[in-house]
KEMI-623107 format. One line per 5 residues: their letters; for each residue x negated, y, z of C-alpha. Coordinates in pm, whole numbers, plus 50000, padded with zeros to 5 digits. Layout:
# residues N
a = X,Y,Z | ...
This chain:
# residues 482
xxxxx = 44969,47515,51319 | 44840,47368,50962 | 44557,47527,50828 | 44623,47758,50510 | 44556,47495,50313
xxxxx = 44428,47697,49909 | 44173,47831,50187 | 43913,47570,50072 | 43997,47621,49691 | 44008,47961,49689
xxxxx = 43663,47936,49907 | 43527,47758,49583 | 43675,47987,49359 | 43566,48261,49483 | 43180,48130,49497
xxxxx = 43207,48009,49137 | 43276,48340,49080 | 42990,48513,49248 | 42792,48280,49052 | 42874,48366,48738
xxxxx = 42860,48768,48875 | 42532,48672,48927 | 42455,48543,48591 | 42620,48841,48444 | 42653,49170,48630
xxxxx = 42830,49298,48332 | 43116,49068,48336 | 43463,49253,48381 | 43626,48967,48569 | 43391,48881,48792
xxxxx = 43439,49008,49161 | 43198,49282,49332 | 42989,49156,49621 | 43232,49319,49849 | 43605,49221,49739
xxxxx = 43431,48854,49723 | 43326,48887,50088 | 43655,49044,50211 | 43856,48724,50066 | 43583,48533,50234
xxxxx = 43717,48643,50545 | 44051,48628,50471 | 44029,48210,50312 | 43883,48194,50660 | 44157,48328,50852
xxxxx = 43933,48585,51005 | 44168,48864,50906 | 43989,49105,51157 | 43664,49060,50982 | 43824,49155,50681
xxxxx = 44011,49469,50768 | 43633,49557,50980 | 43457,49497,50633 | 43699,49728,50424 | 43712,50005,50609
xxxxx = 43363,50013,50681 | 43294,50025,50318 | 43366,50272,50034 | 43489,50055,49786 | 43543,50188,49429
xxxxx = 43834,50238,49215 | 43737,49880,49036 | 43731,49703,49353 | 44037,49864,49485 | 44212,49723,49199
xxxxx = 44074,49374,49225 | 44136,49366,49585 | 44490,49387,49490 | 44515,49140,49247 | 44356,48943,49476
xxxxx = 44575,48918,49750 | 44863,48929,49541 | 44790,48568,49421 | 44730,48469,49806 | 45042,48588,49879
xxxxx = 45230,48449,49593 | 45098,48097,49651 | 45176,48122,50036 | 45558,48157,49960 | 45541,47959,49721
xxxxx = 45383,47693,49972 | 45656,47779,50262 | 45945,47799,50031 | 45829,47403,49912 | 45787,47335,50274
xxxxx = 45417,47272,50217 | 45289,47610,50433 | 45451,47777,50705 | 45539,48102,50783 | 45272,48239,51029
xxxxx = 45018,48162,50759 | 45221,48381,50496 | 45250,48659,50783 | 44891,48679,50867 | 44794,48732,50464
xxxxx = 45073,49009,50464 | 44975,49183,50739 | 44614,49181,50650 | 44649,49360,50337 | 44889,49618,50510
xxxxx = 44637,49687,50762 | 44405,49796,50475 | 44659,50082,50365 | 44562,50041,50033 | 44757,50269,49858
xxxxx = 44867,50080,49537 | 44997,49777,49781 | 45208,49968,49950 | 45539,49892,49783 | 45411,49558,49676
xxxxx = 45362,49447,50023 | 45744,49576,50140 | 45856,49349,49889 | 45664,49064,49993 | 45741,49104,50375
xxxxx = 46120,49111,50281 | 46093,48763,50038 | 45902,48622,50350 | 46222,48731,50602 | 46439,48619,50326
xxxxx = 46295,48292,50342 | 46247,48275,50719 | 46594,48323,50762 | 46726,48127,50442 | 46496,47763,50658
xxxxx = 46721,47860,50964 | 47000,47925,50829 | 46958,47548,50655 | 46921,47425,50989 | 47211,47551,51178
xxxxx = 47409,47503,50862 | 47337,47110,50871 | 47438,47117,51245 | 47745,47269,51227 | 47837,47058,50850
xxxxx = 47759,46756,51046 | 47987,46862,51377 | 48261,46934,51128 | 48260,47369,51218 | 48267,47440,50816
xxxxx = 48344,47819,50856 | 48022,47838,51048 | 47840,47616,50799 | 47955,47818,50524 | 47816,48107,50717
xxxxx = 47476,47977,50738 | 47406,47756,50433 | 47529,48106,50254 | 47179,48209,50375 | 46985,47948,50169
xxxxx = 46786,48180,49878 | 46679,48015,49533 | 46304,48046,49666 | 46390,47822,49940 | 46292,47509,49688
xxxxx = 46291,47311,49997 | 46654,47322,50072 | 46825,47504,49818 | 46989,47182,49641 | 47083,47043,49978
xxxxx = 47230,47338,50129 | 47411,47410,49743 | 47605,47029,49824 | 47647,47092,50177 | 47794,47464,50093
xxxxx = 48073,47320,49840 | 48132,47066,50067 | 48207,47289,50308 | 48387,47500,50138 | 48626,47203,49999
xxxxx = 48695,47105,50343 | 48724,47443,50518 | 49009,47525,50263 | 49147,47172,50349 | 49173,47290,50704
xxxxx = 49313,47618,50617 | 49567,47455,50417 | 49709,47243,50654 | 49702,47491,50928 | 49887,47710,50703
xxxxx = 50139,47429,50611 | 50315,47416,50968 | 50408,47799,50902 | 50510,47784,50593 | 50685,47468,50674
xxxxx = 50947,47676,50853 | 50972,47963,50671 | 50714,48104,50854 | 50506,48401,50657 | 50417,48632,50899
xxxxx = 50252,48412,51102 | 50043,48208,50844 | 49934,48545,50678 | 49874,48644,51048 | 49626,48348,51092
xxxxx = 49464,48358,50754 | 49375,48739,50849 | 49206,48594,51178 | 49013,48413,51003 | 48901,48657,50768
xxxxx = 48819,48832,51073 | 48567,48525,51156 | 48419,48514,50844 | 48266,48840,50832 | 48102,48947,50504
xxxxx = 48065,48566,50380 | 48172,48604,50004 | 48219,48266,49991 | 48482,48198,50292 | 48651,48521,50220
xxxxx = 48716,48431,49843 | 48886,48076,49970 | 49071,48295,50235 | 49168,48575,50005 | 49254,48300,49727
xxxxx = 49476,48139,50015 | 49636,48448,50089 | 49754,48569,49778 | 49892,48209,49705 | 50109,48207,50051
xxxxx = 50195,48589,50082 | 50274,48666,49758 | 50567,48415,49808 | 50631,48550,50146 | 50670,48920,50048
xxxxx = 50839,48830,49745 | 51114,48619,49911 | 51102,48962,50140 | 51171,49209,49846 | 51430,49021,49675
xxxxx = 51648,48983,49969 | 51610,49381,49980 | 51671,49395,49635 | 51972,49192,49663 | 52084,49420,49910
xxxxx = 52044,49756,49697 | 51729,49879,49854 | 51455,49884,49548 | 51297,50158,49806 | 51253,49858,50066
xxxxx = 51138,49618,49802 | 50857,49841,49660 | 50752,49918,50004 | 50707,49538,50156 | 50501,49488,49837
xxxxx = 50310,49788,49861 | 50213,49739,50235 | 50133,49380,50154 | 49900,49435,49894 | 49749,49722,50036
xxxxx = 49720,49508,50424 | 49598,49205,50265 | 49401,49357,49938 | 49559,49164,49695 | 49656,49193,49328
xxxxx = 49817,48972,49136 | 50039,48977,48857 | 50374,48837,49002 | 50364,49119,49278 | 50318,49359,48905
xxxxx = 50612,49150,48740 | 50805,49193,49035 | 50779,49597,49061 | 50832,49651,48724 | 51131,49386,48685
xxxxx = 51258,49601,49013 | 51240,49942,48880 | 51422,49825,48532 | 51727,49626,48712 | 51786,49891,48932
xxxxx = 51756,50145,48648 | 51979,49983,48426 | 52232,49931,48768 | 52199,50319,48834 | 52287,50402,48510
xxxxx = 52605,50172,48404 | 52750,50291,48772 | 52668,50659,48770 | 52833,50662,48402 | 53169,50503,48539
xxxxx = 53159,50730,48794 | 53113,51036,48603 | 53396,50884,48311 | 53582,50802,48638 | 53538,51222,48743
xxxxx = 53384,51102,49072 | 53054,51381,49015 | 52934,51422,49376 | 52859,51054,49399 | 52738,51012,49033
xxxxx = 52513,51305,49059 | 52381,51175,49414 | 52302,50818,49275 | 52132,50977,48994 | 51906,51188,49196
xxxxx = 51871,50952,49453 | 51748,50685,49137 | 51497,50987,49010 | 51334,50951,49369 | 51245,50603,49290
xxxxx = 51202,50594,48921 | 51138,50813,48634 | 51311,50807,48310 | 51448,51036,48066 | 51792,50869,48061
xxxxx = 51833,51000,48424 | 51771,51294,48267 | 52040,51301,47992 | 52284,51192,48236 | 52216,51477,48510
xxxxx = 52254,51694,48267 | 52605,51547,48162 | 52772,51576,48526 | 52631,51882,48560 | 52815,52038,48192
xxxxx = 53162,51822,48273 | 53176,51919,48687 | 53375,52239,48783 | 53259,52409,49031 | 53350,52209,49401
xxxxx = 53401,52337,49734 | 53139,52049,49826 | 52884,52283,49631 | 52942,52572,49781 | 52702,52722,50083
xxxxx = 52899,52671,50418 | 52825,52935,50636 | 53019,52892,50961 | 53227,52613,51061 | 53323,52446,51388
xxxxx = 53495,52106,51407 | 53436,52039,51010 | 53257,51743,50821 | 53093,51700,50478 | 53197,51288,50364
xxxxx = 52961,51271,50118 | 52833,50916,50202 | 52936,50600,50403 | 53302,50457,50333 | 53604,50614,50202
xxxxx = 53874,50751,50387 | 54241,50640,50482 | 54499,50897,50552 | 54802,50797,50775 | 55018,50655,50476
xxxxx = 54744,50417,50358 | 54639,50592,50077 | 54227,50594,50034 | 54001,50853,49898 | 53672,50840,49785
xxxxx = 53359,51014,49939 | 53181,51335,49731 | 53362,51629,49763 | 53564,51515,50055 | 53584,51678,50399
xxxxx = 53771,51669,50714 | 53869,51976,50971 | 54039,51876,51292 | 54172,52077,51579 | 54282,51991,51880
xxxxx = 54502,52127,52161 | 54533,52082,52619 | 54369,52203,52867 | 54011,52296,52621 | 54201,52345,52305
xxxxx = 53978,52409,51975 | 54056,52502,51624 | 53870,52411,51328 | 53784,52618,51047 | 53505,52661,50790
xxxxx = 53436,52986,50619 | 53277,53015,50274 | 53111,53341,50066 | 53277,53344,49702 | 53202,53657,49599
xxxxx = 53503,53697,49380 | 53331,53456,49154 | 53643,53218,49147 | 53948,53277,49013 | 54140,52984,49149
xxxxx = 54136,52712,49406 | 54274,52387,49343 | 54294,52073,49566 | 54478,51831,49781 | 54571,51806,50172
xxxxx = 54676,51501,50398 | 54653,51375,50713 | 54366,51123,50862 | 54489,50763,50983 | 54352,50834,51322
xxxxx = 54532,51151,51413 | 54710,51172,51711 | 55101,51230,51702 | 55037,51595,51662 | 55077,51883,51465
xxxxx = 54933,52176,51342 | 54912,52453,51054 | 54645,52449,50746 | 54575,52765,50642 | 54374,52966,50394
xxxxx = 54271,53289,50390 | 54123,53532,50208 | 53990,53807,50369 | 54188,53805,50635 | 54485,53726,50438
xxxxx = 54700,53413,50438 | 54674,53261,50093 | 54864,52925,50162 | 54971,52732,50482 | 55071,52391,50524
xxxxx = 55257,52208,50814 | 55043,51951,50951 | 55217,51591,51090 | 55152,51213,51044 | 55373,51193,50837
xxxxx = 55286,51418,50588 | 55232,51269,50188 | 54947,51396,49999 | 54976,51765,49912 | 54836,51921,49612
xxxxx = 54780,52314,49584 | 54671,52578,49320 | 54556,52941,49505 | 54452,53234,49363 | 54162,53342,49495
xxxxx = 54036,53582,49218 | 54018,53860,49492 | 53835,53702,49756 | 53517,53781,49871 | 53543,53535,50225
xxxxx = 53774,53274,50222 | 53821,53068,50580 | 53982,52748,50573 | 54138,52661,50937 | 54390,52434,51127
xxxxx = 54599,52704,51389 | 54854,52636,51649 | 54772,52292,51752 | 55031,52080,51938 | 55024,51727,52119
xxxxx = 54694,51637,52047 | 54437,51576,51791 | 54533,51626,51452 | 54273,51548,51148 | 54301,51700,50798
xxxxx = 54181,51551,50489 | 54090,51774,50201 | 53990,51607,49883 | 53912,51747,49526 | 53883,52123,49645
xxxxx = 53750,52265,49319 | 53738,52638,49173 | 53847,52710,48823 | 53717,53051,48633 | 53952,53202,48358
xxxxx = 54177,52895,48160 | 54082,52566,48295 | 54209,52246,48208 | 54399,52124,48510 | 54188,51837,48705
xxxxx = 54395,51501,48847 | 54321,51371,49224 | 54417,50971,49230 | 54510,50837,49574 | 54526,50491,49637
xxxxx = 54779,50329,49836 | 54805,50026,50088 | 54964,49784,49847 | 54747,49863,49588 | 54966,50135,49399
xxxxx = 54822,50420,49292 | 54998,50828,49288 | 54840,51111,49047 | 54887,51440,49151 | 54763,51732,48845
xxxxx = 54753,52106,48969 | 54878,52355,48760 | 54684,52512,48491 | 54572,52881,48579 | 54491,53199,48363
xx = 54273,53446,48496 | 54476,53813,48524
């Protein structure tokens, strides 16, 4: 190992010094007899001379405090020496560790500080030489990795390991690039995104690697998840949409502003969609599915206009059977979403306040029914009746009742046209809607447009539409309470 080589300097120094002390006991920078003989030891490298000498004196507060200063310039100008490359680490160490042995108090923190600049510096001179190996065998991620070690004090390799680094880091991201290529080549997101997370994996906590990966990321996801959301946008599902983005940015910690442009782009089609369709519906008198889109939309996006057109369907819609609380039923369904229905003529009515009851009659016969609280609220009960395209050849009896009282009945066949009725129901506390005396099968009953009127009501019109495209309007008859 080389000699500390200021030992001879300092040597001198430090006798000039004494010299002078000796011309001039009153001098305020010269040394005291014994801080000049405990550097003595130490220019010597004979460190356990020097930590004998302290403690077996009582030195004052004066030469506590050059004591300090004086291994503080040692120590300075030994890593300054190793980080040049002309001193080595072992001589740095022994200096260090001297002084700590003293416990002087003062040095303390000083010294901690020191010891971690010498580790920084041991490590930053290995890191340069596994760096060079693995630049020079072509590993980059592992280059990047260690030249990222390389401190500013290292003046001995800091330029070279700065070229090396960018170098590196040009070349790794030429790798990654065309690695990522033969996914994306085929339409294959998932997978690229897939490796380029591996490799983030790899690089650990290296800033620099991770900002080329990250950088990569965004530029090959981003396209990814947007060709994703669109296709789910195209599709009606803003929910889907907003949800690939969100799990993309949230998996792969990215922002940027198309993925922003995107959302809110998303949320202002889809608002402006809501709201022209919910309107024609509602114009159209089709409430149930107006007021579902809207609240459905309100889910998803706020906005007042949602808002003022709630508020509409709920002023303009009478009162429907659909909104009602069922509280017993057996062989009865709510159509309130999915496709609309075709009765056995070919006429087609849309879902909302559309139901079916079916019974059916052999050797486990079962009748439907449905049975509803009104609380002589209601005055009336308007609505219309046919027959579903997939009933058997049977027949059967609708009837409604009224606390167990017949308020209308209706014969029950295939080939029975659309049948509107008008009931009073002003009296009713229960009211039971059922299909009795099944024959030959199962027969299906569609009931559309059941609604409830209260005192004078303007009548309502029920629209079906037929196979060949023509269309019959049915109004029920306008009712005065009393």
């Amino acid at each position: 190992m080389r000699k500390y080589q200021i030992s001879a300097i300092v040597a001198s120094a430090t006798l000039a010094v004494g010299m002078v002390s000796c011309g001039d006991k009153d001098s305020s920078s010269a040394l005291s007899t014994r801080v000049s003989r405990i550097m003595k030891y130490v220019d010597d490298e004979k460190y356990d001379e020097a930590v004998s000498y302290f403690n077996d004196h009582d030195l004052k507060e004066k030469d506590l405090t050059q004591l300090q200063d004086e291994f503080k310039k040692r120590i300075d100008t030994a890593l300054e020496e190793y980080g040049t490359g002309n001193g080595d680490y072992d001589s740095a160490h022994k200096v260090i560790s001297c002084a700590q042995r003293m416990n002087i108090p003062d040095m303390i923190e000083p010294l901690a500080e020191y010891s971690t600049q010498l580790s920084n510096l041991y490590n930053s001179k290995d890191g340069f030489r596994y760096g060079k190996e693995n630049y020079e065998s072509g590993e980059y991620l592992y280059a990047i990795q260690q030249l990222s070690k390389v401190v500013e004090q290292d003046k001995e390799n800091y330029d070279s390991a700065q070229t090396m680094l960018s170098d590196s880091l040009t070349k790794f991201k030429s790798s990654l690039e065309e690695k990522v290529k033969e996914y994306t080549d085929n339409d294959n997101y998932d997978a690229a995104l897939s490796y380029l997370n591996n490799c983030k994996y790899s690089a650990g906590e290296n800033e620099e690697a991770l900002k080329v990966i990250n950088q990569m990321i965004a530029d090959i996801g981003v396209d990814g998840v947007l060709s994703q959301a669109k296709a789910l946008l195209d599709e009606g599902d803003l929910n889907g949409a907003l949800d690939a983005v969100k799990k993309f940015e949230d998996d792969y910690d990215v922002t940027d502003s198309r993925l922003d442009d995107f959302k809110d782009s998303a949320k202002k089609d889809y608002l402006d969609n809501v709201l022209k369709k919910a309107t024609d519906l509602a114009d159209q008198k089709n409430y149930i599915a107006a007021l579902n889109m809207v609240k459905n939309a309100k889910n998803v996006v706020s906005d007042s206009r949602l808002d003022t057109l709630e508020k509409r369907i709920l002023d303009e819609k009478p009162t429907y059977l659909y909104d009602i609380t069922l509280t017993n039923s057996t062989r009865f369904e709510t159509v309130d979403t999915g496709d609309a229905l075709k009765d056995t003529l070919g006429n087609t009515y849309a879902v909302g306040n559309l139901f079916t009851l079916s019974s059916t009659s052999g050797w486990s016969s079962e009748i439907g029914s449905a049975e509803y609280n009104l609380g002589y609220k209601y005055d009336h009960l308007t609505g219309t009746i046919s027959v579903k395209e997939d009933s058997d050849e049977a027949t059967g009896v609708l009837k409604i009742i009224g606390d167990d009282k017949t308020l209308y009945s209706l014969n029950l066949q295939r080939a029975l046209t659309p049948t509107s009725f008008d009931v009073d129901v002003s009296s009713v506390n229960w009211l039971k809607i059922t299909i009795e005396d099944p024959q030959n099968g199962n027969i299906i009953a569609i009931l559309s447009d059941w609604q409830f009127g209260v005192g004078n009501s303007e009548p309502e019109t029920t629209t079906t539409t037929g196979e060949g495209g023509d269309t019959t309007t049915e109004t029920t008859t306008e009712t005065t309470a009393g």
